[in-house]
mmCIF file of the C-alpha atoms, coordinates in Angstrom:
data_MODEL
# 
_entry.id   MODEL 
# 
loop_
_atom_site.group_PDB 
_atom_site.id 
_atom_site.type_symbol 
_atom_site.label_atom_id 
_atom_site.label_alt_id 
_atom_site.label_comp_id 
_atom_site.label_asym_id 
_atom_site.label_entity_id 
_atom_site.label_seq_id 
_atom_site.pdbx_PDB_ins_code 
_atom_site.Cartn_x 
_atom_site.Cartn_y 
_atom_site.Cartn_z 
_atom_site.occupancy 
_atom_site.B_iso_or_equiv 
_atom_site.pdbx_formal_charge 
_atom_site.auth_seq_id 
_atom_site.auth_comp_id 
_atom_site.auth_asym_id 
_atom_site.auth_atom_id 
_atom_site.pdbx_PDB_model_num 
ATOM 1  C CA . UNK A 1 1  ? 10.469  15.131 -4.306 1.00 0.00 ? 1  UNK A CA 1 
ATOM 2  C CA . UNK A 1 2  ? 6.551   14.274 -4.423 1.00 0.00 ? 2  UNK A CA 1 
ATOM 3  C CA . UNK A 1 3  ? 6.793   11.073 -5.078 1.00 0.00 ? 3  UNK A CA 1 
ATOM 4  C CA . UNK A 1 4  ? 9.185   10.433 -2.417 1.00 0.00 ? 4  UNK A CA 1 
ATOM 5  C CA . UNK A 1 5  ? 6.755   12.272 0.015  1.00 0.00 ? 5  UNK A CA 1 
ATOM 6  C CA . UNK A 1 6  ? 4.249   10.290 -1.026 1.00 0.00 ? 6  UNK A CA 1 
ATOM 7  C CA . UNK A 1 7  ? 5.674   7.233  -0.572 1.00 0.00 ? 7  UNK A CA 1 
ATOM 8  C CA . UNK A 1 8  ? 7.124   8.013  2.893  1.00 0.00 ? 8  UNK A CA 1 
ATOM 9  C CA . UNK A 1 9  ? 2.990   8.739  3.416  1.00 0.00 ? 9  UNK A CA 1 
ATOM 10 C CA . UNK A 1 10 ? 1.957   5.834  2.688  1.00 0.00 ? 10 UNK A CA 1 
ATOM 11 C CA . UNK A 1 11 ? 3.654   4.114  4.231  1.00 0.00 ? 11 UNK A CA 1 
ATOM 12 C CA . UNK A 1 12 ? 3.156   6.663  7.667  1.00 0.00 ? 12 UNK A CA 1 
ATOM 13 C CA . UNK A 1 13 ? -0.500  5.699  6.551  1.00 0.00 ? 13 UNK A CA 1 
ATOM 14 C CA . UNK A 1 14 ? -0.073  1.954  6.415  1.00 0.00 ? 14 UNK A CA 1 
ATOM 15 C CA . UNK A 1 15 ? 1.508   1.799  10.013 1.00 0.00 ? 15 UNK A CA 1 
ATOM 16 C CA . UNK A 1 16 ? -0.802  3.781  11.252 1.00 0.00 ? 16 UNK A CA 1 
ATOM 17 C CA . UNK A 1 17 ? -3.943  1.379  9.773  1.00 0.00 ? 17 UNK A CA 1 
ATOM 18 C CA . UNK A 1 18 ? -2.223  -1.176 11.248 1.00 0.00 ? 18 UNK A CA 1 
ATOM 19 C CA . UNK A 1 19 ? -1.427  -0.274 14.638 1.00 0.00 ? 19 UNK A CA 1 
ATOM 20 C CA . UNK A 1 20 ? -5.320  1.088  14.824 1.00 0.00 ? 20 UNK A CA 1 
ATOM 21 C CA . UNK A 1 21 ? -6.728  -2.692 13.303 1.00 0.00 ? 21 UNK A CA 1 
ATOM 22 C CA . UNK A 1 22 ? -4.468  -4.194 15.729 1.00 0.00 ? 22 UNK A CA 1 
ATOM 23 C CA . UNK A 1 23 ? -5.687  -1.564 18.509 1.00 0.00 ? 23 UNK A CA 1 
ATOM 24 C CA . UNK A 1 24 ? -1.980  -0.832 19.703 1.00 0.00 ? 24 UNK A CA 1 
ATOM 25 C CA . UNK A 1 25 ? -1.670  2.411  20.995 1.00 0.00 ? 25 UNK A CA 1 
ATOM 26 C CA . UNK A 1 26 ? 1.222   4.859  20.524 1.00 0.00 ? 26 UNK A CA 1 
ATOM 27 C CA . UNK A 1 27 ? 0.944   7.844  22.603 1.00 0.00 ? 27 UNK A CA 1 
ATOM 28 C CA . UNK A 1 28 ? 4.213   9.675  20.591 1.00 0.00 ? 28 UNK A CA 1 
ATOM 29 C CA . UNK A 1 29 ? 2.487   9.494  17.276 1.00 0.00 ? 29 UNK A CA 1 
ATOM 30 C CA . UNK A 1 30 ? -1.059  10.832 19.129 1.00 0.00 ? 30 UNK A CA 1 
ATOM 31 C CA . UNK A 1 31 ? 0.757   13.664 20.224 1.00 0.00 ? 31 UNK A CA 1 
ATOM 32 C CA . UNK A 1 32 ? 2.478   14.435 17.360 1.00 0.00 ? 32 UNK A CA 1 
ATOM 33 C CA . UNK A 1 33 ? -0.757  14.273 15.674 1.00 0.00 ? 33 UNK A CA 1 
ATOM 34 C CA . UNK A 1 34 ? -2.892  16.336 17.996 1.00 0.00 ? 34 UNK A CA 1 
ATOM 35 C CA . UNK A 1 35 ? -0.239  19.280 17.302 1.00 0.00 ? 35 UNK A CA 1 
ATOM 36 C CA . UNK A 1 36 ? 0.267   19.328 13.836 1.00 0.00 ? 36 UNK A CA 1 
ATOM 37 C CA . UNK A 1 37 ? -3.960  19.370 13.824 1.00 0.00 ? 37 UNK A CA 1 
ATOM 38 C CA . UNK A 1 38 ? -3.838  22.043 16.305 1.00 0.00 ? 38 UNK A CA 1 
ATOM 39 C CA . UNK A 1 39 ? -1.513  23.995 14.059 1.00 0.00 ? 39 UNK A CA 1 
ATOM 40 C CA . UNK A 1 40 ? -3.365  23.245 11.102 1.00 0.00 ? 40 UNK A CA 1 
ATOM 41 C CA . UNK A 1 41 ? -6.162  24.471 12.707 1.00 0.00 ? 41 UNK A CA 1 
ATOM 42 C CA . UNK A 1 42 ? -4.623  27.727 13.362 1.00 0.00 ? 42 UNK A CA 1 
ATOM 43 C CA . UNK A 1 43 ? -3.520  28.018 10.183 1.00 0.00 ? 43 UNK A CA 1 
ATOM 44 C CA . UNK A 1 44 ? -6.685  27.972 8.513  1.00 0.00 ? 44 UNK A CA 1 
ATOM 45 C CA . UNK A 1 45 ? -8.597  30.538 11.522 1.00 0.00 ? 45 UNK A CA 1 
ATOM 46 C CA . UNK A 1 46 ? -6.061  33.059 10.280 1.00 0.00 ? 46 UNK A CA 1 
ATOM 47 C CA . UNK A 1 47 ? -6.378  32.347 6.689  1.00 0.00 ? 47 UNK A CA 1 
ATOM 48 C CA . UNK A 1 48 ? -10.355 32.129 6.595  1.00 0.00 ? 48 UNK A CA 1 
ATOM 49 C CA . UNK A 1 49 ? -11.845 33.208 9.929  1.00 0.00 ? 49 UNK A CA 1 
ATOM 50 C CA . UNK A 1 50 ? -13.692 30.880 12.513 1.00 0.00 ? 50 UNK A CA 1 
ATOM 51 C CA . UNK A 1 51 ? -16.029 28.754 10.114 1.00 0.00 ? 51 UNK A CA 1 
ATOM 52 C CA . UNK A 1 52 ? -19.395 27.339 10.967 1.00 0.00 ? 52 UNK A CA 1 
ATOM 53 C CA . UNK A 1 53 ? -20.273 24.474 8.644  1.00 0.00 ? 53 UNK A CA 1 
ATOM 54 C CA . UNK A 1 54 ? -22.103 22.292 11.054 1.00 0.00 ? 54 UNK A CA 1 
ATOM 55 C CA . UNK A 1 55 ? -24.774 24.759 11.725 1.00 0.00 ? 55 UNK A CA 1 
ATOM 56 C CA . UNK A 1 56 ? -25.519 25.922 8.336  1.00 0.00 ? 56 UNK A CA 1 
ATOM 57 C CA . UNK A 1 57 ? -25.688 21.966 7.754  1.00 0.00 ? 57 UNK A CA 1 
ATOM 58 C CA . UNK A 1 58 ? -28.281 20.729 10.691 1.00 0.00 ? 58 UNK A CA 1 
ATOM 59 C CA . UNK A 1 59 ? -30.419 24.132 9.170  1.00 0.00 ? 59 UNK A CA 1 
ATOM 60 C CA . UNK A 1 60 ? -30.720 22.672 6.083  1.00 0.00 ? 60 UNK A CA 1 
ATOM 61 C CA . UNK A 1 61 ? -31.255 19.307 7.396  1.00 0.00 ? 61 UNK A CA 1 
ATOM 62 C CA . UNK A 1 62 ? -34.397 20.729 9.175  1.00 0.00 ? 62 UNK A CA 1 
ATOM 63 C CA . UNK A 1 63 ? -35.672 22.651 6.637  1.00 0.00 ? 63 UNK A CA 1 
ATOM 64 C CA . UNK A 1 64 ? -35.482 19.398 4.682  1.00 0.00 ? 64 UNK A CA 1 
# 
């Protein structure tokens, strides 16, 4: 079963390289996308809480 998953990935990954290189637009798959990040995103604020890496990383760039 993971190898067949990762197979159908690639090649999800391979269309989508291609349709970005040749700058063709679809808006299904953007939609499709922006949910499943959405979700993801959920997901993890549940699991771990609201997480603030970008500020602990521009601190330590200025103390730097």
């Amino acid at each position: 079963m993971t190898t067949t998953l990762t197979i159908e990935a690639d090649r999800e990954l391979a269309l989508a390289v291609a349709r970005a290189m040749n700058r063709v637009r679809d808006p299904e798959a953007g939609r499709l996308a922006r949910e499943e990040m959405d979700r993801m995103r959920q997901e993890t604020r549940q699991r771990v809480g609201t997480v603030e890496v970008a500020v602990e990383l521009v601190r330590d760039c200025r103390e730097q």
